[in-house]
C-alpha positions in Angstrom: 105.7 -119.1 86.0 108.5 -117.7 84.3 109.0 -119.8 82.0 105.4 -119.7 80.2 105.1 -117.3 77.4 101.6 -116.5 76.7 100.4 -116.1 73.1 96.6 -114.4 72.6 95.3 -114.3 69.9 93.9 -111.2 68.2 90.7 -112.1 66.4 89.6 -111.9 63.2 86.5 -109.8 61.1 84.0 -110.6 64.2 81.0 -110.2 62.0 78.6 -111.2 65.1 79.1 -108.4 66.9 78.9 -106.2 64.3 78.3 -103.0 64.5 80.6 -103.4 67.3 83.6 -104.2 65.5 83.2 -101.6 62.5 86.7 -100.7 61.9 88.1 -102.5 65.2 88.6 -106.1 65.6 86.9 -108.4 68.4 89.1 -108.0 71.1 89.2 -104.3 70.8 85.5 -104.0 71.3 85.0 -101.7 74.8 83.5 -103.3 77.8 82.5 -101.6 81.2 83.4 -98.6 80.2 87.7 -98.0 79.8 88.2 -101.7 79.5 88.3 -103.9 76.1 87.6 -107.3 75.5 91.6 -108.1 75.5 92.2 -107.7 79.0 90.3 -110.4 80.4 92.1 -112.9 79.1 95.4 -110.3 79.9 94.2 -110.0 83.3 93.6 -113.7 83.7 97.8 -114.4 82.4 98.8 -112.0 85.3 96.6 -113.1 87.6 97.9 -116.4 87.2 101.8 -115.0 87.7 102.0 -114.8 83.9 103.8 -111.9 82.4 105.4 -113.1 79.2 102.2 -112.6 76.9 102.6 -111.8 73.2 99.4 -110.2 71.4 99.2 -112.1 67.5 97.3 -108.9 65.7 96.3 -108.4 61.9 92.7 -107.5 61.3 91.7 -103.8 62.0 94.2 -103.6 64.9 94.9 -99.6 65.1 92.9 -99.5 68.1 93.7 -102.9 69.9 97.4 -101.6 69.4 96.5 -98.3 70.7 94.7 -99.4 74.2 97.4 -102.1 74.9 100.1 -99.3 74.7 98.7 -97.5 76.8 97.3 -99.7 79.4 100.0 -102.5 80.4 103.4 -100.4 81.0 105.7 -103.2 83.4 108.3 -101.9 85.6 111.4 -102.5 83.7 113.2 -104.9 86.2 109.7 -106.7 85.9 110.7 -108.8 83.2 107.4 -108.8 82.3 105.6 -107.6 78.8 102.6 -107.2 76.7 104.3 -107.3 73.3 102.5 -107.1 69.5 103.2 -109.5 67.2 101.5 -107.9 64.2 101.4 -109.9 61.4 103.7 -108.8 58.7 105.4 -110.1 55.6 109.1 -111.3 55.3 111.5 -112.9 52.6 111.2 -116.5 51.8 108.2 -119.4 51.7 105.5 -118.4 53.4 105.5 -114.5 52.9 101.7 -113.6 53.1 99.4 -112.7 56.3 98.2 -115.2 58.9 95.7 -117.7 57.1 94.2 -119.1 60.3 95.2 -119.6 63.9 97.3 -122.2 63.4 99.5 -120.2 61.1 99.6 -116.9 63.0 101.3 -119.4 65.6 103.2 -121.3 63.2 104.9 -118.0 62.1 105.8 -116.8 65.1 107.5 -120.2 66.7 110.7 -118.4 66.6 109.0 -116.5 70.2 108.2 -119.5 71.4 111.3 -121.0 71.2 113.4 -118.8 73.2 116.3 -120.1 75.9 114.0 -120.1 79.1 110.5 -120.8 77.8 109.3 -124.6 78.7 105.6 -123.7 78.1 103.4 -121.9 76.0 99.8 -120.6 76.9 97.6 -120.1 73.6 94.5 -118.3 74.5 91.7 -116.4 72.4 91.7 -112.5 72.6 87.6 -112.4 72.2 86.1 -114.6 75.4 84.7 -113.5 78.1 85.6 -115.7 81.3 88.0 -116.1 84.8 90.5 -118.7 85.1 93.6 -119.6 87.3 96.2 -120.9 84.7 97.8 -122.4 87.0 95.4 -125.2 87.9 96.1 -126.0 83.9 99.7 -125.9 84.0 99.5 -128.3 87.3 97.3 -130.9 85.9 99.4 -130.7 82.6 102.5 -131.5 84.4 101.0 -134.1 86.5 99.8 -136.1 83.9 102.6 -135.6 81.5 99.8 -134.6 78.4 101.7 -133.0 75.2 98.8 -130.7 75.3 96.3 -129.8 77.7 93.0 -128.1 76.2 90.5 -126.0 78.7 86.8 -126.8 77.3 83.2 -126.3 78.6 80.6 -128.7 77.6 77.7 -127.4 75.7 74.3 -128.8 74.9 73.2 -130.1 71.8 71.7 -126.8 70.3 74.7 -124.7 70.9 77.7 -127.4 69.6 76.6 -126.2 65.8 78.6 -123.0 66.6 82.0 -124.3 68.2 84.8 -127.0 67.8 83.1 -130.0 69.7 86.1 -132.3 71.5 84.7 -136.4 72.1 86.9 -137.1 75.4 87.2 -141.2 76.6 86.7 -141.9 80.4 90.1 -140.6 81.5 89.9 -137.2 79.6 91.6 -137.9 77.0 90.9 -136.0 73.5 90.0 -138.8 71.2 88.3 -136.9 68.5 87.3 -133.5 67.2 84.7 -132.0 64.8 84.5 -128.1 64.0 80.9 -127.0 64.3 78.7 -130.3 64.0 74.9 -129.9 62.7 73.6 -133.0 61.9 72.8 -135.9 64.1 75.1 -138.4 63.2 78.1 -135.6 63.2 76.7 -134.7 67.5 76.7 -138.5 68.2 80.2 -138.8 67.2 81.6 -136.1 69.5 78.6 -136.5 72.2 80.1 -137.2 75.8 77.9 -138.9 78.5 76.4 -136.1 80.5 76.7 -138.3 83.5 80.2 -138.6 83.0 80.1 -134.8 83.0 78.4 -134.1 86.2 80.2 -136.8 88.2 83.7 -134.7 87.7 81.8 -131.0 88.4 82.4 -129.6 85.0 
């Protein structure tokens, strides 16, 4: 697994949980006592063998930057690293801060495109779940897919708050709608729940 960089992303304003994120960003926010919400999805990289993860950083990140620090210290012949991208201004086109997730990637292709990477893991800094990246990586592989997207289904009342994929029989993404709420917008992106249930998703 060497040659997957991981890149998480670190969240913006996180007005939901507010007054939990008053002057610290999502994935900063404390959970179970010593731990943040950044190392799940940390944890769930080296878990999975990964240990090439770069953390993209801009709003209120003093204290993301601060626990990561001092948390995830590799052994030097590791090869391993947690490493900050923060977003920052430079010469040239482009020279304000990250205006989406898309862009916070775009601008920091020049990681991604080091001798030795073949893969690259994009992941959100602020979700709470478990996962074996590996089984991804496998499946992606197998099925030679440009890009492989992990997804839950969700039911009709809660697909007004996320990105809603519409997959065809084989899996394949064949359309996508950020945060449907009318009918005719959930239709379009609606997959079979039969279809659902007969894979074990």
């Amino acid at each position: 697994m060497k040659n997957i960089a991981c890149l998480v992303l670190g969240g913006g304003k996180g007005t939901r949980l507010q007054p939990l994120t008053s002057g610290r960003s999502k994935p900063a926010v404390p959970l179970a006592g010593k731990y943040r919400l950044i190392d799940i999805p940390i944890s769930n990289c080296l878990n999975s063998g990964m240990s090439r993860i770069y953390l993209l950083t801009q709003f209120e990140s003093v204290s993301l930057h601060r626990h990561i620090r001092q948390t995830f210290n590799f052994d030097q012949f590791n090869g391993g690293f947690v490493e900050i991208l923060a977003a920052q201004q430079t010469e040239g086109p482009g020279d304000d801060w990250y205006q989406g997730t898309a862009d916070a990637v775009r601008k920091n292709l020049r990681y991604l495109k080091q001798h030795g990477i073949d893969y690259v893991l994009i992941l959100s800094g602020d979700q709470l779940y478990q996962m074996d990246f590996r089984d991804m990586v496998r499946t992606h592989r197998q099925t030679g897919a440009d890009v492989t997207i992990a997804a839950l289904p969700v039911d009709r009342r809660q697909a007004a708050g996320f990105g809603i994929m519409r997959l065809n029989d084989s899996g394949r993404i064949e359309g996508f709608l950020e945060k449907p709420t009318t009918d005719a917008e959930i239709n379009m992106v609606r997959t079979d729940p039969e279809w659902i249930d007969a894979r074990g998703i």
